[in-house]
C-alpha positions in Angstrom: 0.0 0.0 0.0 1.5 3.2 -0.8 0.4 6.7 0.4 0.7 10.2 -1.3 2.5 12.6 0.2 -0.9 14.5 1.4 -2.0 11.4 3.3 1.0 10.8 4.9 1.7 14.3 6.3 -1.9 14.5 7.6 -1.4 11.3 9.3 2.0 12.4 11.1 0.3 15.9 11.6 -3.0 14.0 13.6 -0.5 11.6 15.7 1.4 14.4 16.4 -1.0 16.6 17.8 -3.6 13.3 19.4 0.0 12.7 21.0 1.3 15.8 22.7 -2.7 15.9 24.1 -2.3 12.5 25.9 1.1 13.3 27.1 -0.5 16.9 28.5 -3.1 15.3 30.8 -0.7 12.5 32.3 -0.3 13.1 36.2 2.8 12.9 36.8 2.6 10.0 39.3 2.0 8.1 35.7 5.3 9.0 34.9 7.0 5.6 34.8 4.6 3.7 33.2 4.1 6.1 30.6 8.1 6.1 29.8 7.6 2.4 29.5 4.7 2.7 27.3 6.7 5.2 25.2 10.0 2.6 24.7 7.2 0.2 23.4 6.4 2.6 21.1 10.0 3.1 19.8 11.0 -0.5 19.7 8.3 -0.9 16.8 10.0 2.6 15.4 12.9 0.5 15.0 11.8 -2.6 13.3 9.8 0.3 11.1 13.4 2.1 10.5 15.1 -1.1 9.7 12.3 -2.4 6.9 12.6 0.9 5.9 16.6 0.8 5.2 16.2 -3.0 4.4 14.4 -2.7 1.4 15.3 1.2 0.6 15.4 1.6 -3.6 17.7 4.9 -3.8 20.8 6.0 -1.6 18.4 8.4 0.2 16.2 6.5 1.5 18.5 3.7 2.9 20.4 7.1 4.6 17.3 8.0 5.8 16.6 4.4 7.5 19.9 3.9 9.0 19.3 7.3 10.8 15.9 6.6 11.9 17.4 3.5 13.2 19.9 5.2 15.1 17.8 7.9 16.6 14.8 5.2 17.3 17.6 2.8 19.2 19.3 5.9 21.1 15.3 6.7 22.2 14.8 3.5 23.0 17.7 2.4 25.3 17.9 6.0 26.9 14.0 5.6 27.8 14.7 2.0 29.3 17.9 3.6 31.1 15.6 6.4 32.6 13.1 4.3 33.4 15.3 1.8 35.4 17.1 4.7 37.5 13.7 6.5 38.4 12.5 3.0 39.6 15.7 2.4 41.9 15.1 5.8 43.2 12.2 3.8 44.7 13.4 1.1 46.2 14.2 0.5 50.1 17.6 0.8 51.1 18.7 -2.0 53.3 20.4 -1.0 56.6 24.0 -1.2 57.7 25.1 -4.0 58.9 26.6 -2.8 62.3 
């Protein structure tokens, strides 16, 4: 299936907008879970970016996909890194051994 230009810039347009609207009205107790829900998100950005290289027919395009790839991978591990700190914060400390 391939999309005109048009359609595909409304649909990044409407995702883009329906997206910063969710992420406005998320207490920020939420927080966590919603960076989890968000690294999800990019690890299907990736395997997007890396069809999208894969299969590229011009120069362009395959440059295009190998930096989508790298800027969906940085997202990705930097959201899981995040995520993981912010949930130590968290957890109880043992107490010294005296």
């Amino acid at each position: 299936m391939k999309l005109d230009l048009l359609t595909a810039l409304f649909v990044f347009m409407l995702a883009t907008f329906l997206g910063m609207d969710i992420i406005r009205r998320v207490s920020r107790l939420l927080h966590t879970p919603l960076m989890s829900l968000t690294n999800a998100i990019s690890s299907i950005a990736v395997v997007g970016a890396l069809m999208l290289a894969g299969e590229a027919p011009d120069r362009l395009t395959t440059w295009l996909g190998a930096l989508a790839v790298f800027a969906s991978t940085t997202n990705l591990v930097s959201g899981y890194l995040i995520t993981d700190r912010m949930l130590r914060m968290f957890k109880r400390r043992e107490a010294p051994k005296s």
